[in-house]
MIVEX-449020 format. One line per 2 residues: their letters; for each residue x, y, z of C-alpha. Coordinates in steps of 0.001 Angstrom, whole numbers, plus 500000, padded with zeros to 6 digits. Layout:
// residues N
A	X Y Z; ... $
END
This chain:
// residues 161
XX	500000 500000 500000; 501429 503424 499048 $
XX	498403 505253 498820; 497610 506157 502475 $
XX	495718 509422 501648; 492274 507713 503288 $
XX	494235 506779 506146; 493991 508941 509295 $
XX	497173 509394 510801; 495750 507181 514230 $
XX	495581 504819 511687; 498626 505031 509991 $
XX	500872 505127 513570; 498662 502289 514198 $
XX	499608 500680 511206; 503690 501431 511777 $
XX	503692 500017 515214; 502026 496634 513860 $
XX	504767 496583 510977; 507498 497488 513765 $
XX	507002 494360 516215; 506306 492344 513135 $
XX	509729 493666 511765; 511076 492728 515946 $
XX	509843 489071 516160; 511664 488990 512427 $
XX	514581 490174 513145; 515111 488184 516238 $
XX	514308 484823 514739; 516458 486018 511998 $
XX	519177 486322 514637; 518917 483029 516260 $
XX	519033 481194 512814; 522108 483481 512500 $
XX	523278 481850 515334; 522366 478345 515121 $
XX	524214 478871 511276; 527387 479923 512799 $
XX	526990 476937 515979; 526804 474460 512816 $
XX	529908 476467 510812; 531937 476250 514620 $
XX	531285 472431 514259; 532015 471693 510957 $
XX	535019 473926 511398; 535897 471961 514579 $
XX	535578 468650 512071; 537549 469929 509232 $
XX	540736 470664 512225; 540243 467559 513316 $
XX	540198 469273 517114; 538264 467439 520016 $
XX	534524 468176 520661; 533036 471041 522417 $
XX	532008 469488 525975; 529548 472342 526529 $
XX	525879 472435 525695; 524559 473984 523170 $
XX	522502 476674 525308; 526172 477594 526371 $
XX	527788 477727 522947; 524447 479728 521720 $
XX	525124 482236 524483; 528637 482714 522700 $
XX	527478 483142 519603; 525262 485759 520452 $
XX	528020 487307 522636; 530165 487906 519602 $
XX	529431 491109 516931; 528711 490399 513384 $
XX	528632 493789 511546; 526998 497227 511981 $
XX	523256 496339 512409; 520623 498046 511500 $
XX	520734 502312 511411; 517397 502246 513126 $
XX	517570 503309 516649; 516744 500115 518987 $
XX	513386 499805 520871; 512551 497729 523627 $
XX	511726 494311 521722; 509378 491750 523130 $
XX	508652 488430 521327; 506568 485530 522011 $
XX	507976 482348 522663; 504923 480955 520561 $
XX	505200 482929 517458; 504882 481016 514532 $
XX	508107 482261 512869; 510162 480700 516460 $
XX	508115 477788 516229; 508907 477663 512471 $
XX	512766 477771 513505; 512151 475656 516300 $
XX	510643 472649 513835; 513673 473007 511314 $
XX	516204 472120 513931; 514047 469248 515264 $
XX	513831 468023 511895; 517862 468117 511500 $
XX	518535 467126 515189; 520098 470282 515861 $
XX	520329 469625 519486; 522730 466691 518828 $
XX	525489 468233 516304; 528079 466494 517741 $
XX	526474 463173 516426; 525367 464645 513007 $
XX	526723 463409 510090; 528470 465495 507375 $
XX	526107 465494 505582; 523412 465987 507556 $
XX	525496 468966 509135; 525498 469938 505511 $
XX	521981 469880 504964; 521289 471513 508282 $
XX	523566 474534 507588; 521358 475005 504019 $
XX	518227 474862 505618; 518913 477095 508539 $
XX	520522 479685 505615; 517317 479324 503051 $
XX	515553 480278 506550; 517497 483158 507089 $
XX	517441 484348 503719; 513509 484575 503811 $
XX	513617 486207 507195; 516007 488550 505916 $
XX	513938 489118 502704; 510457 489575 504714 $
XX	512598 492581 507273; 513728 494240 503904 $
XX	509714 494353 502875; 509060 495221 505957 $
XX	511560 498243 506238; 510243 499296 503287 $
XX	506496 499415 504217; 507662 500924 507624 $
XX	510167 503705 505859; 506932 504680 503552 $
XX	504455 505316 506589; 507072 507636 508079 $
XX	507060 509182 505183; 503751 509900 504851 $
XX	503654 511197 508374; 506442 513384 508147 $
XX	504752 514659 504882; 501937 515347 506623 $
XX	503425 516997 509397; 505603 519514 506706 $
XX	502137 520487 505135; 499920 520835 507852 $
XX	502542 522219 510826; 502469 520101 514145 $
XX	499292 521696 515120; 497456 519630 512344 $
XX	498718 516257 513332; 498078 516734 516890 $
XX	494761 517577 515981; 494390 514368 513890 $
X	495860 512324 516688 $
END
């Protein structure tokens, strides 16, 4: 939708803060495939050395992970981010590494440490394609409002609040 001239602007904030905790639950799911990929990269790394097995679980290898920065982020300022353990795209993530046995990658074969790193990274890719749209939708709707707000001065869009 780029035509939000029938929108009020309740309706359009409305609308951004929906898109925004969409774009949150997407971009942390997005984060722990991130980090499930790189747990599966560690091992077959660890393989490919021929060093011994990591002796700690996985929730402490996650933690790691996580610990570690990969790149700049996003140039949107953060926001308090709450997500639901039972949102369908966690649950989605969730089922992927059941299917694979991600729990047990010490045990996985090559191959299936193979086909667990694609899946997790066609997963990614999606989530990372669904933020971009989502960016997108979010970027026009401040757009609009900030249009708004240069043609009709501040007093106009408090009015319309």
């Amino acid at each position: 939708m780029s035509d939000f001239s029938a929108l009020t602007l309740a309706d359009i904030r409305a609308h951004r803060s929906e898109l925004q905790r969409r774009e949150d639950v997407v971009s942390f799911v997005r984060r722990l495939a991130q980090g499930r990929i790189d747990l599966v990269r560690d091992e077959q790394r660890r393989r490919a050395s021929g060093a011994p097995a990591d002796s700690r679980d996985l929730a402490s290898r996650l933690a790691d992970v996580f610990g570690q920065q990969h790149g700049g982020g996003s140039a949107r300022p953060p926001r308090e981010t709450i997500v639901p353990t039972d949102d369908p795209l966690a649950a989605q993530l969730d089922e992927l590494c059941a299917e694979f046995n991600f729990e047990d990658l010490d045990s996985l074969s090559d191959s299936s440490l193979s086909a667990l790193d694609s899946a997790l990274s066609l997963f990614e890719q999606s989530c990372s394609r669904d933020r971009h749209e989502l960016f997108e939708q979010i970027d026009a709707l401040t757009a609009e409002l900030v249009r708004r707000l240069k043609e009709g001065g501040a007093g106009a869009v408090l009015e319309n609040r």
